[in-house]
C-alpha positions in Angstrom: -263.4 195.1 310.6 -263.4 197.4 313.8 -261.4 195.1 316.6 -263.9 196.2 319.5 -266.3 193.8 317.3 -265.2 191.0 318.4 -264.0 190.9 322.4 -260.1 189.7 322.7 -259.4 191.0 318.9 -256.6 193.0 319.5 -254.7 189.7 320.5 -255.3 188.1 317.6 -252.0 188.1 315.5 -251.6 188.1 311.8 -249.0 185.5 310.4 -246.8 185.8 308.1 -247.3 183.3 304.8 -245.3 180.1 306.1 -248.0 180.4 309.2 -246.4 178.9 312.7 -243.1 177.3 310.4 -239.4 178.8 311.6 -237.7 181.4 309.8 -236.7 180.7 306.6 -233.1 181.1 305.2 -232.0 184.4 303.4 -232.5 182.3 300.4 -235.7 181.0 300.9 -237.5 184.1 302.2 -235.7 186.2 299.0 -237.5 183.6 296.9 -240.9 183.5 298.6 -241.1 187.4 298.7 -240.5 187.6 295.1 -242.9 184.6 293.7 -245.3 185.7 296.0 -245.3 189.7 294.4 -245.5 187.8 291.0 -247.9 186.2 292.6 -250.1 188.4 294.0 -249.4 191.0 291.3 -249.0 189.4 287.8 -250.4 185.5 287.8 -254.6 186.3 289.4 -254.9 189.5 287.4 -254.1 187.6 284.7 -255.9 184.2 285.2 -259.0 186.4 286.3 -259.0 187.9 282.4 -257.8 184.1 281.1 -260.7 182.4 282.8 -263.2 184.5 281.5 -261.7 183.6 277.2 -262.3 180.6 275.0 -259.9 178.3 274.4 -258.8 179.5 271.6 -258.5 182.9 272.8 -256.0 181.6 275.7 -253.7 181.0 273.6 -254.1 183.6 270.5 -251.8 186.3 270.2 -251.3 189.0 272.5 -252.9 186.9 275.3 -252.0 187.5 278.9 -250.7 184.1 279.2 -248.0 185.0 276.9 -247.1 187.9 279.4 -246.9 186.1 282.2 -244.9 183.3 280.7 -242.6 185.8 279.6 -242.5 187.4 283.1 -241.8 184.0 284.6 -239.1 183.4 282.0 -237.7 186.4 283.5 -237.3 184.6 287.0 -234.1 182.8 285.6 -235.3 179.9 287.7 -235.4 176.5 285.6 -234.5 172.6 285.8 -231.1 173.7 285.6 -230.6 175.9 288.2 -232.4 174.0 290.8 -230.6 171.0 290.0 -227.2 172.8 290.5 -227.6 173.4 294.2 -227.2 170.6 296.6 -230.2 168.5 296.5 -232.4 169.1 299.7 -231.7 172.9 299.2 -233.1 172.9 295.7 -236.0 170.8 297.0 -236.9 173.1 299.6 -236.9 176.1 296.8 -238.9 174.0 294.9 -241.7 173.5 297.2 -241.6 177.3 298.4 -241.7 178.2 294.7 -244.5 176.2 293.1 -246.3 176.6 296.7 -246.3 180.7 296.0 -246.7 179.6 292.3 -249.9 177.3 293.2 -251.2 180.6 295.7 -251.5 182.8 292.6 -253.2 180.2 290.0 -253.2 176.4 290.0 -254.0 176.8 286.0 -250.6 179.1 285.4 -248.5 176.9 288.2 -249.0 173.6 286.4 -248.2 175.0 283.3 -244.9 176.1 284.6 -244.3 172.8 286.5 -245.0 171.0 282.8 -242.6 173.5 281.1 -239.6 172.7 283.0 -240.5 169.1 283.0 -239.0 167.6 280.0 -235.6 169.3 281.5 -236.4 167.6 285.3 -236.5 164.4 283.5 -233.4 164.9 281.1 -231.6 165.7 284.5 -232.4 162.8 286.4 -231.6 160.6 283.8 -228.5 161.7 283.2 -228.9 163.6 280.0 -228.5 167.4 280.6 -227.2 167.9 277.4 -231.1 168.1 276.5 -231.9 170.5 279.2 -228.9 172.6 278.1 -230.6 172.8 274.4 -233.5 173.6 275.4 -232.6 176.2 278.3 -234.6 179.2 277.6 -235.9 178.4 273.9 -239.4 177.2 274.2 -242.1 175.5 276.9 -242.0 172.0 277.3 -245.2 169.2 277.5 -245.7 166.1 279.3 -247.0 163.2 276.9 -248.0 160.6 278.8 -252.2 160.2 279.1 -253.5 158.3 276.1 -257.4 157.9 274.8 -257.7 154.1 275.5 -255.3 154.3 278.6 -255.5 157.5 280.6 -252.3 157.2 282.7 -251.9 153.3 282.6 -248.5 154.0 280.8 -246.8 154.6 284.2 -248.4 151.2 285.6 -245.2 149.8 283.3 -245.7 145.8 284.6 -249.2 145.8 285.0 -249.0 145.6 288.6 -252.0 148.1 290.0 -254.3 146.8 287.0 -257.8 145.5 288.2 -257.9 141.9 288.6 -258.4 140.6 285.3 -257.7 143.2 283.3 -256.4 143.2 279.9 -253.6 145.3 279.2 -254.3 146.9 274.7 -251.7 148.1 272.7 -250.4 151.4 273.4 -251.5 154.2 271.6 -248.7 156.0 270.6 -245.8 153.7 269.8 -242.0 154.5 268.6 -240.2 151.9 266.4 -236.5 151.5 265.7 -235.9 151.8 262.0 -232.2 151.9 261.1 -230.5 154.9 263.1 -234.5 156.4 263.5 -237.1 155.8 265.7 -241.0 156.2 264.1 -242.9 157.9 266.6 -247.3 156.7 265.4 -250.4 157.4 267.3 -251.5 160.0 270.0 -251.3 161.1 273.1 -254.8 162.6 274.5 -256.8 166.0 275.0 -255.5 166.1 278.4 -251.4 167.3 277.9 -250.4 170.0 279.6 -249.5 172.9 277.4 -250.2 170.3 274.3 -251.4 173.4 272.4 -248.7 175.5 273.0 -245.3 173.4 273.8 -242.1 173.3 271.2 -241.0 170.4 272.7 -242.4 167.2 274.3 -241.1 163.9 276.9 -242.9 161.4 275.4 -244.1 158.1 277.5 -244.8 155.7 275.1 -244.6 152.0 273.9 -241.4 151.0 272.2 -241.9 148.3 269.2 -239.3 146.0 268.1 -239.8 143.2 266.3 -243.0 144.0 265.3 -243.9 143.7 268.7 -244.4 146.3 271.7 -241.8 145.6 274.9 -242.5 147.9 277.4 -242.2 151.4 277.4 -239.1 153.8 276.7 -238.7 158.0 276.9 -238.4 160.4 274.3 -237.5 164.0 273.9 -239.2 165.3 270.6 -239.3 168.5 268.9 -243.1 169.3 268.4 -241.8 171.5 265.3 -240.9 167.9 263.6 -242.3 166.7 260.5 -246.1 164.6 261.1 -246.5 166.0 264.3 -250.3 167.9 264.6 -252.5 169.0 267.6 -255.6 169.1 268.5 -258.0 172.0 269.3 -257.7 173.3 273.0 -259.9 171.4 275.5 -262.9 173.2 277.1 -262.5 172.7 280.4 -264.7 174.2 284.0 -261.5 174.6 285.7 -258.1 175.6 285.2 -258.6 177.5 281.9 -255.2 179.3 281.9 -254.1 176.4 281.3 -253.8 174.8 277.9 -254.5 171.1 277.3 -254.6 169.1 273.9 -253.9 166.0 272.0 -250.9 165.6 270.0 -251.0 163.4 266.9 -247.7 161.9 265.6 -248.3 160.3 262.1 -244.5 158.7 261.3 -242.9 160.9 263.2 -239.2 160.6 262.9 -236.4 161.3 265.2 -232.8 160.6 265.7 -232.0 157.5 268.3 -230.1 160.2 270.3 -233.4 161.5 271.5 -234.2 158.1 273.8 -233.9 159.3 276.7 -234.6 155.8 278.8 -235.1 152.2 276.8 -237.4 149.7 277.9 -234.8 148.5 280.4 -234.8 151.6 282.0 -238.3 152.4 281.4 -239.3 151.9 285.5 -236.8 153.7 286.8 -237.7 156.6 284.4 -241.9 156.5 285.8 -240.6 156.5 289.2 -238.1 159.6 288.5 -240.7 161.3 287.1 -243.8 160.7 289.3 -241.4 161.0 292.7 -240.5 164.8 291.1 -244.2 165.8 289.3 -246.1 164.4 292.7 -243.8 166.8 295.1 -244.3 169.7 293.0 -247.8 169.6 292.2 -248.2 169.0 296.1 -246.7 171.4 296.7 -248.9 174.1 294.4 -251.8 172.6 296.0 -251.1 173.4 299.5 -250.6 177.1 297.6 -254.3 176.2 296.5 -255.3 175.2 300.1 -253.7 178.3 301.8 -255.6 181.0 299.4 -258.9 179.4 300.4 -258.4 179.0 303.5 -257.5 182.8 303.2 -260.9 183.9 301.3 -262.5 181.9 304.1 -261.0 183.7 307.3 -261.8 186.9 305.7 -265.6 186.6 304.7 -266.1 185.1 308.4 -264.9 188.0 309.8 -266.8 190.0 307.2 -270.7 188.0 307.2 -272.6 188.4 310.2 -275.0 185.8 311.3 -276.7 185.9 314.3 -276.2 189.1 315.4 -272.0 188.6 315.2 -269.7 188.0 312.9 -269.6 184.3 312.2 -266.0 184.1 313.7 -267.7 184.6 316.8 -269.2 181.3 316.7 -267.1 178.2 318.1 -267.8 175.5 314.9 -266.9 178.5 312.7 -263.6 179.3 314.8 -263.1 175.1 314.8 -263.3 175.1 311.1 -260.9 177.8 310.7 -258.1 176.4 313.0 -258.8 172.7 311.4 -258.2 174.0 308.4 -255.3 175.6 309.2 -253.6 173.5 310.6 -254.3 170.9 307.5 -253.4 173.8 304.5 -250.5 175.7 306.6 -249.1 173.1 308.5 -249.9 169.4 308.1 -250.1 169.4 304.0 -247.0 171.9 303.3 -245.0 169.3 305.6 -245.9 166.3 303.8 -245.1 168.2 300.7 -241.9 169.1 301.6 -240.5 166.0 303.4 -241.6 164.0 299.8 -239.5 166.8 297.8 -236.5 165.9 300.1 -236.8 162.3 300.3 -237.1 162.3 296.4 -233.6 164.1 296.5 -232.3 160.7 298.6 -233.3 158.1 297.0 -231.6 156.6 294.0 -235.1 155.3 293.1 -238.0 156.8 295.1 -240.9 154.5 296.1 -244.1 155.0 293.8 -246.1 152.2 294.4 -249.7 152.0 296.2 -249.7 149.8 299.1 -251.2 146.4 299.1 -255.1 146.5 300.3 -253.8 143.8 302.5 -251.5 145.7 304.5 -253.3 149.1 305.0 -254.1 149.9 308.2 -256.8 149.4 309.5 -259.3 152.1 311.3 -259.5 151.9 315.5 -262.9 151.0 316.9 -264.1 154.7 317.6 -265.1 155.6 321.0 -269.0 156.2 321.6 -267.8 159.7 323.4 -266.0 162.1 321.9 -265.3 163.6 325.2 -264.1 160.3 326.0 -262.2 160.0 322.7 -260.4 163.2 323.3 -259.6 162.4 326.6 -257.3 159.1 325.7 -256.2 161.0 322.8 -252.3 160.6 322.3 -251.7 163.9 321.4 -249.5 166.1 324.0 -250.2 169.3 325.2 -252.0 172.1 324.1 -254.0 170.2 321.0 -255.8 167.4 323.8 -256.9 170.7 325.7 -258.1 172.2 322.6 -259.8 168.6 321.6 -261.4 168.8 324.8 -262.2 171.3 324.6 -264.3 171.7 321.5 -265.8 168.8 322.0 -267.4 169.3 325.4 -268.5 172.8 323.5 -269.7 171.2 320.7 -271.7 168.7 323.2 -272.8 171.2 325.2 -277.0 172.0 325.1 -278.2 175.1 323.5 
């Protein structure tokens, strides 16, 4: 809109992507420019056509999706080549990645997340000859959520259960059979490229004995004999990205393809979670920053008032609140948890106690007053102050 508008307008500056965050490495801005023309250019052109088709249609033939899979393809950036730099630098691409990623189209992101992730977890398990197999030759699935379970197969002792609960049999169990293991049940409607992947890490129950002791990890080849899916799931959201059950009935595969054994079954949850939970925070704060971008647009467009809603203070609060939560505070939790995964041997997973959370300050009756023994330095207890006298003040 015309600047003279709005009084003080030409002083407003437009900020780059990473918002008030330094510069970033040659690296990092290199990567950031190109996912974010991919971006901007490729993944909401296409998720605007996907999001209008049926299921079915997502995934047929000559859909977009295929394009922009292959497009992404064309990155070269996998499991593989992130975990070849040092640790903390990988992480950081990571989270600049799936964050431009995330921007474009959560749908699209988090079916590239779960495409690279039976490779992430080969890797930190020590197994890249299975990332090396599968480098470039298909899209992978995560198969952990289960119909009588949702996710309670990471919950591997039982120890966040409600009290009282009952833990059931798995459903989908593998059982060692000479130099096999029998992969029987399902996992449920709601895998991640279930439809569409050639090749699965399987979370399931592991049967010996005739009896189920713990958990263990499998890579399996969806292209193996028994294995079936379900129709694609119908969903409000997300609909560029494909979900499904997968049904193995006596599926067989070689021993070499257990990845982690009940004895190694925790370490293998936490692995995984510590990596999935950074990344998909990470396309989230993506999420975050393109509403918060609709949002500073329209206010400067709608007029309300007599002015453009930007000229009124709660609307201008809103804005920088929730900028400073999309653009700053959530992108830095993201980030620190994708490096502290990279530091740990075993990164911490578990909720805290309800015992030990913290618990909430008595609030002050004045805000004014709140504001004014507010720890924070500098310029953000001005601007509390600020607001809040504003916000107090009589019309």
């Amino acid at each position: 809109m015309d600047d003279a508008v709005i009084p003080g307008a030409a002083l407003r500056v437009d900020l780059p992507a990473r918002g008030l965050e330094g510069p970033l490495s040659h690296a990092q801005t290199a990567l950031a420019d190109v996912a974010h023309r991919f971006a901007h250019g490729v993944m909401r052109p296409a998720a605007a056509q996907l999001d209008r088709l049926a299921p079915d249609a997502v995934i047929a033939a000559g859909s977009p999706y295929w394009t922009v899979l292959q497009q992404f393809a064309a990155f070269g950036i996998d499991a593989l080549t992130l975990h070849e730099l040092p640790p903390e630098e990988g992480a950081e691409l990571q989270s600049i990645l799936f964050e431009e990623l995330g921007w474009g189209d959560a749908g699209l992101a988090v079916s590239f997340g779960a495409g690279m992730l039976p490779s992430v977890v080969a890797l930190l398990l020590n197994r890249p000859e299975f990332a090396q197999r599968w480098r470039g030759k298909g899209l992978g699935a995560w198969g952990i959520t289960e119909p009588d379970h949702g996710t309670d197969m990471l919950d591997y002792d039982g120890a966040l259960s409600a009290a009282g609960g009952v833990s059931r049999r798995p459903n989908c169990v593998a059982a060692a059979d000479g130099g096999e293991l029998v992969i029987r049940g399902q996992k449920s409607a709601w895998v991640s490229n279930g439809p569409v992947a050639t090749h699965c890490i399987l979370f399931c129950g592991y049967e010996e004995g005739g009896a189920v002791r713990g958990g263990c990890v499998l890579m399996v080849p969806l292209d193996a004999p028994g294995v079936s899916r379900g129709k694609p799931l119908d969903k409000l959201g997300q609909r560029a990205l494909p979900q499904g059950e997968i049904y193995f009935d006596d599926v067989r595969v070689a021993r070499d393809c257990l990845v982690a054994g009940p004895d190694d079954y925790a370490r293998a949850v936490y692995l995984t979670l510590a990596h999935a939970n950074a990344g998909m925070g990470a396309a989230f704060v993506g999420v975050a920053r393109a509403a918060y971008e609709h949002a500073f647009a329209y206010v400067h467009e709608r007029r309300q008032g007599g002015a453009p809603l930007i000229r009124h203070q709660n609307v201008r609060y809103a804005c920088s609140t929730c900028f400073a939560r999309s653009r700053r505070r959530a992108r830095s939790i993201a980030v620190r948890c994708a490096t502290t995964r990279c530091t740990r041997a075993v990164p911490r997973c578990r909720a805290p106690s309800p015992a030990r959370s913290r618990r909430r300050r008595p609030r002050s009756k004045s805000p004014a007053r709140r504001c004014r023994s507010s720890a924070a330095p500098g310029w953000r207890a001005s601007f509390r102050w600020r607001s809040c006298c504003a916000m107090r003040a009589p019309r």
